[in-house]
N, C-alpha and C positions, 0 to 999 in steps of 0.2 A: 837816665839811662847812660851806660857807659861804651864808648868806644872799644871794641875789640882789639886789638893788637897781631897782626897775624903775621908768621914770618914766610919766608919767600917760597920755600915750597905752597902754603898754603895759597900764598896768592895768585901763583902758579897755575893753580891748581883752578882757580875761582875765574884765571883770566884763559883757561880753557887751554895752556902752553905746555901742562906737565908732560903730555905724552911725546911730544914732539922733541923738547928739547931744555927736557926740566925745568931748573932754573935759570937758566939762560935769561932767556926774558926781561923776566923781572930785575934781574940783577944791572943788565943793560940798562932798566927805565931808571933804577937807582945812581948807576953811575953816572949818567949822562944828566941828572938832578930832572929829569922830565916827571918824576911821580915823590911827591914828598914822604919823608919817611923817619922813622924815632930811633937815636942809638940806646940802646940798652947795655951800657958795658961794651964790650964788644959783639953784641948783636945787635941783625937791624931789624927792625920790627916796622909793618905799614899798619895804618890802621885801616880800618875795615871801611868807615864811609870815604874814606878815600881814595880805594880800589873802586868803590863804585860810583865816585866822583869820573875818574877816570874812563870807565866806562862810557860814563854816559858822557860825556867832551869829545868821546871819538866814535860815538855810535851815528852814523852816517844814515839819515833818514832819507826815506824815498824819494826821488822827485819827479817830475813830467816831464814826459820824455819828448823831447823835441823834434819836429816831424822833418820831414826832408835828408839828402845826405850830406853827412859834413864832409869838406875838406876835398870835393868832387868840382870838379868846374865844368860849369854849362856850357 
């Protein structure tokens, strides 16, 4: 099975940012080298398990919520 290639609209799009602020986003992750990504020529292209690589690195799972007040002194 082959890897997808998607370019930054798409991924945009998959990372839920098109509406807000296009490409922006992604372009950012690329700049800053935070999401790895393929030159084609002069495009860039992600690939697809890699956006959902990404995902899932920053998807922030539930945790138990700690009882009492913080940062309140008795």
């Amino acid at each position: 099975m082959t890897d997808r290639l998607l370019n930054v609209a798409q991924v945009a799009v998959r990372l839920g940012t098109w509406e807000e602020s296009k490409e922006r986003f992604p372009r950012r992750l690329i700049e800053e080298r935070r999401i790895a990504f393929v030159k084609v020529g002069r495009y860039v292209r992600i690939k697809e398990s890699v956006v959902e690589a990404f995902i899932e690195a920053n998807t922030v799972q539930p945790g138990r919520r700690r009882s009492g007040l913080r940062g309140v002194a008795a």
